[in-house]
Steps between C-alpha positions, in 0.01 A plus 500: 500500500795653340558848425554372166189289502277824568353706189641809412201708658580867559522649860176699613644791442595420152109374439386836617711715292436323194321707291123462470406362163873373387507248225489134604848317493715152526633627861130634577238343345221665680483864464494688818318825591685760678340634836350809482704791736285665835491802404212627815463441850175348637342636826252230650266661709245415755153555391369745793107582377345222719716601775358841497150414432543270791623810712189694371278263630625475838526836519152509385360286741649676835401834376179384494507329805669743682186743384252245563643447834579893571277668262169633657169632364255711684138488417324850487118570558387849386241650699317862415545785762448872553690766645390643872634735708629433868315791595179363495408438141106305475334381157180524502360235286135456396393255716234367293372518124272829393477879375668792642279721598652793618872589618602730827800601450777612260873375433746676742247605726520425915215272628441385847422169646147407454453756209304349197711488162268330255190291502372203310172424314427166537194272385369346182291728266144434471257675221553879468885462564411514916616154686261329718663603775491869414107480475465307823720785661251769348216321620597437807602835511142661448353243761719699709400822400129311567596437886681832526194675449271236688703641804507832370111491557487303814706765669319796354211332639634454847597849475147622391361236785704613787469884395087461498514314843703743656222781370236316617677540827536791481156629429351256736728647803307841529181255469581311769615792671149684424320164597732461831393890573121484474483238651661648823235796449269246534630336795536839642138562415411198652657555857366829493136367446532236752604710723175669416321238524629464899395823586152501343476153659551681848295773386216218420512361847521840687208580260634792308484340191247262294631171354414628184803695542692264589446206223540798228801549635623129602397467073735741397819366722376150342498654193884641506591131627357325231691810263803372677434154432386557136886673483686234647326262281565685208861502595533167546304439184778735341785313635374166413454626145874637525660211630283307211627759221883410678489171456371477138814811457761288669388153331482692157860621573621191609350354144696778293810436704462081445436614131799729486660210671406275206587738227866529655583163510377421162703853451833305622374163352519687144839682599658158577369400150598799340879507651530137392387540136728832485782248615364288200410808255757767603803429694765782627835470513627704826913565523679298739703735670613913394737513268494610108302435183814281312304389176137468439454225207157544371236769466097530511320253340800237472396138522751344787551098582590384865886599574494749239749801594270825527672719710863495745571707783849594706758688555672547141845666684527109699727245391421266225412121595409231245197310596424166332221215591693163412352234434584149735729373202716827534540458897675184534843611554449876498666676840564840634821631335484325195569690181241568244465593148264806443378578149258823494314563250547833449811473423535095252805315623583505134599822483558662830639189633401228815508650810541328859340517905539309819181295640427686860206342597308130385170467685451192711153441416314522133335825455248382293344145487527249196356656182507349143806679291428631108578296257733694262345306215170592500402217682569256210672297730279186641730450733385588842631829669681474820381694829756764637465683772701852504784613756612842549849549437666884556838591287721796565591600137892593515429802336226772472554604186601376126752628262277586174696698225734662755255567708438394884082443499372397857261223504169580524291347801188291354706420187507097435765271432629126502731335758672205415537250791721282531306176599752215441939453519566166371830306365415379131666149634170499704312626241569208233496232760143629608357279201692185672404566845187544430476129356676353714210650749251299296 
């Protein structure tokens, strides 16, 4: 094709410059519309928001790993304490349920080993407001009075006994004596007649004398014979009757001593009772070694249960020591050195702050056997109550005093307080994989 051949069609250019709307003509039938001029430049940008949110997420998700993986928890158990003193500081609890009856001794006052600080009434009340065991102890105690004076009288009768014996002898030894001297009058008598007798008998035969003579006088030396016969008859009739009256003294002695026997034994028999039924009845509480009154907790008439505080003794200048009995569950990883949390409760945590000690000594052995633990519900709870047995754990408090208003107070020894233990470090990685761990144990 020709350039002559080819319509008469305006360049580009020309189309674009023709003015928009221009009337329709021969050369250019179709009307044109003129382009419209860029006036603005247009920024195309990247759209960044799910870039960012994709960052977050990642971020995110280490954070959280990183603190699952580094992040640890501890697990705390709290356990109730009291202040004691290094020096020697003793609670003395009431060891059993009952009544004081009477107290010894004063706060602040020195006591000595062995010294009694209070007693307890124990027992259950009968009619009258007196327990059984009070009225056995009062009867008991006039069958004692009973055998006191059962021996009372057997010895006043041995006395009596003995003292009448020994004045029978005594009257019957000038008797004796008298007896013992006539009859050696007689005997002297005697001799002196026979010998009378001999010479009238020689007299008969030489015939100086009659017979007559002689039998009167051979009657009279039989006479003093038979006198001294008759007296050593009556002596041994007298001794006979002594050594009878001796016997029937020394067996009636021997019965009042076997019956003096008999009252003293059921004398100790009854004090065996009696001491036991005091145990039961009226029990003393003695100090266990000298120091100082610290605190006495209750007063005459008080109604105590077992491991009540009553009283404390020690030496209130000694260094403070926190005491606690843990229970198994607080033990587990508790060790010498480890720090605690104290909390006294003197002074609330709330307002006078937490305050902190160093375990010193863990026992190795319970102190105390399993015992059921209080529900802190009431004992709404059906579920059963584990069995703990109790430790002794000793903390040295790092301080022996609080800040309260400005103020430096010491702690006082006997006061109570909670320890916070820790019982368990764990990762929290561990802790949320515990769940599937423990099924993949199943």
């Amino acid at each position: 094709m020709t350039p002559a051949d080819t319509p008469d069609t305006p360049p580009p250019e020309a189309a674009h410059e023709a003015p928009l709307g221009g009337p329709a003509s021969p050369e250019n039938p179709v009307q044109t519309i003129p382009a419209a001029r860029v006036l603005e430049t247009i920024d195309l940008r990247q759209d960044r928001s799910a870039t960012v949110s994709a960052l977050f997420v990642v971020v995110t998700v280490v954070a959280v790993g990183a603190g699952l993986w580094f992040g640890r928890f501890a697990q705390t158990e709290s356990v109730r304490g009291y202040v004691a003193a290094t020096g020697g500081f003793a609670r003395l609890d009431a060891p059993r349920s009952g009544v004081i009856s009477r107290i010894d001794v004063s706060q602040g006052a020195a006591v000595r080993a062995g010294q009694p600080l209070y007693a307890l009434r124990m027992g259950t009340a009968a009619s009258g407001g007196e327990s059984a065991v009070e009225t056995e102890i009062r009867n008991l105690q006039q069958t004692r009075r009973g055998y006191q004076d059962e021996i009372a009288r057997a010895d006043a009768f041995i006395v009596e006994a003995t003292r009448q014996q020994e004045q029978i002898e005594a009257d019957q030894a000038p008797f004796y004596a008298s007896l013992a001297e006539q009859a050696k009058r007689n005997q002297a008598a005697a001799e002196k007649s026979r010998m009378a007798v001999r010479r009238i008998a020689a007299y008969v035969r030489q015939g100086d004398a009659t017979r007559d003579l002689l039998e009167q006088h051979e009657r009279t030396t039989f006479d003093y014979e038979r006198q001294v016969a008759d007296l050593h008859l009556r002596r041994m009739e007298y001794q006979r009757q002594d050594a009878e009256r001796k016997r029937a003294f020394r067996e009636l002695i021997v019965a009042k001593q076997s019956q003096k026997a008999a009252a003293q034994s059921q004398i100790e028999a009854t004090d065996s009772r009696l001491a036991a039924l005091r145990t039961e009845a009226l029990l003393e509480i003695q100090a266990q070694r000298d120091g100082t009154v610290l605190a006495l907790a209750g007063k005459v008439g008080d109604s105590v249960k077992p491991g009540q505080f009553v009283a404390a003794i020690g030496d209130a200048g000694a260094a403070p020591v926190i005491v606690v009995e843990a229970p198994a569950r607080a033990v587990g990883l508790a060790k010498v050195g480890q720090r605690v949390v104290l909390k006294y409760d003197a002074f609330p945590f709330k307002t006078f702050g937490i305050h902190h000690g160093t375990i010193s000594y863990i026992s190795q052995a319970a102190i105390r056997g399993p015992i059921t633990e209080e529900k802190l519900d009431g004992g709404l709870d059906p579920r059963p109550v584990p069995l703990q047995s109790a430790y002794r754990i000793e903390i040295v408090p790092d301080r022996t005093d609080v800040d309260a208003y400005g103020e430096r107070v010491p702690i006082r020894v006997g006061s109570t307080l909670s320890a916070d233990i820790v019982v368990e470090r764990r990762r929290l990685i561990d802790w949320m994989l515990d769940p599937i761990r423990a099924l993949r144990g199943r």
